[in-house]
C-alpha beads as a LAMMPS data file, in Angstrom:
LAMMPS data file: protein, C-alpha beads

64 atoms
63 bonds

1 atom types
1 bond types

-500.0 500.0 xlo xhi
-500.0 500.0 ylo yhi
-500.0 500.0 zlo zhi

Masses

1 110.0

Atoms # bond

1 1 1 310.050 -31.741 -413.600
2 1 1 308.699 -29.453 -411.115
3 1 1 310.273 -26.015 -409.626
4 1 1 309.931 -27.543 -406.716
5 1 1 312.049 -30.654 -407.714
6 1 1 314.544 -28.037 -409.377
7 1 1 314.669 -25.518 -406.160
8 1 1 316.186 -28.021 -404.073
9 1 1 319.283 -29.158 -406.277
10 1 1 322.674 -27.575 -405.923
11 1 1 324.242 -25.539 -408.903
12 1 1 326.376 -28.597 -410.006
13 1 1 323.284 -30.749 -410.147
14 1 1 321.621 -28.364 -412.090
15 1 1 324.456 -27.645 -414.575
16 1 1 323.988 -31.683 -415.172
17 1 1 320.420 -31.869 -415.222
18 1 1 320.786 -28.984 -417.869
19 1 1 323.238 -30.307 -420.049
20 1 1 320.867 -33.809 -419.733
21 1 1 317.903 -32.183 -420.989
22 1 1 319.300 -29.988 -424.098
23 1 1 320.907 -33.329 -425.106
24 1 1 317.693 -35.150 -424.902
25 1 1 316.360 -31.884 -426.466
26 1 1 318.792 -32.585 -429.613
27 1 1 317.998 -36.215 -429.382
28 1 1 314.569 -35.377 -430.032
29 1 1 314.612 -32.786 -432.606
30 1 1 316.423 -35.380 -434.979
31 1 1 313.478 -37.705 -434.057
32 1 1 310.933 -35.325 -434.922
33 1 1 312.248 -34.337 -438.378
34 1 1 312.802 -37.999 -439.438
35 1 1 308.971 -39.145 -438.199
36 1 1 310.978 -41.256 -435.589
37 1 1 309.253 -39.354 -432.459
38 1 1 306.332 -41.011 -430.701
39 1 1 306.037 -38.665 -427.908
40 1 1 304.811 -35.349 -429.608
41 1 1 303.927 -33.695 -426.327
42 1 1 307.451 -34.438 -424.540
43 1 1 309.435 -31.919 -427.134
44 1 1 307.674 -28.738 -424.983
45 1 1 307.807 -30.617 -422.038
46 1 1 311.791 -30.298 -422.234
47 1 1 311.959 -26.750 -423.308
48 1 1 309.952 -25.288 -420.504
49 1 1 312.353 -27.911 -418.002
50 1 1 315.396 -25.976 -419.657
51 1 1 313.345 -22.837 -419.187
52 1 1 312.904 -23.634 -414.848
53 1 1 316.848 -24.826 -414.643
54 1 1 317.821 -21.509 -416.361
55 1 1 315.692 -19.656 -413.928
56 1 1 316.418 -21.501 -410.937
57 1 1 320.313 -20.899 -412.143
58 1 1 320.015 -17.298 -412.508
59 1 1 317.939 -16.470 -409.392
60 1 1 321.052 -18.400 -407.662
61 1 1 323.705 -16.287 -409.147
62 1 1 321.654 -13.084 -408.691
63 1 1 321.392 -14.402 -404.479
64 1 1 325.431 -14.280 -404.456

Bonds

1 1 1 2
2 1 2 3
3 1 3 4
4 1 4 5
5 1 5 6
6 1 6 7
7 1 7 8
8 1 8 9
9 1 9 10
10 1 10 11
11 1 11 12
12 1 12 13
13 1 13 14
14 1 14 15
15 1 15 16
16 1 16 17
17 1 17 18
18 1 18 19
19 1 19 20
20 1 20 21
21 1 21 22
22 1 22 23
23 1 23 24
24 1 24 25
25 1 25 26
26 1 26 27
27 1 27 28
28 1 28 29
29 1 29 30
30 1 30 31
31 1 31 32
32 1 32 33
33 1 33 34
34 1 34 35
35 1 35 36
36 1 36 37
37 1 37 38
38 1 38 39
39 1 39 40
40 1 40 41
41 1 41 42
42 1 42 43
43 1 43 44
44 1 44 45
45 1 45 46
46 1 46 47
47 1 47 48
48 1 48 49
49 1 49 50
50 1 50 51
51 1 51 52
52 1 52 53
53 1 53 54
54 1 54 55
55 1 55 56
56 1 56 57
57 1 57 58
58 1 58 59
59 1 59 60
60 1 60 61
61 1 61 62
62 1 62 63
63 1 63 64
């Protein structure tokens, strides 16, 4: 997901997309300790998206 992709959303849209990615996050650490994960590269791929969301959240919150 770009920061561009994540700029545009509204605050409820990113509290979803948020709470979408730390569950895929969780999905995927199980994965990764049982050998079940195919897509290595997609584990850091999700923590940096949680990482933009955050910021795009708290640049928001700091606007208002």
């Amino acid at each position: 997901m770009k920061i561009q992709d994540i700029k545009v959303l509204s605050d409820d849209q990113l509290a979803d997309e948020l709470a979408k990615q730390k569950k895929s996050q969780f999905n995927m650490r199980f994965q990764k300790a049982t050998g079940q994960i195919e897509k290595t590269h997609r584990v850091n791929e999700v923590r940096k998206d949680i990482a933009r969301i955050r910021t795009v959240l708290r640049t928001k919150q700091a606007q208002a």
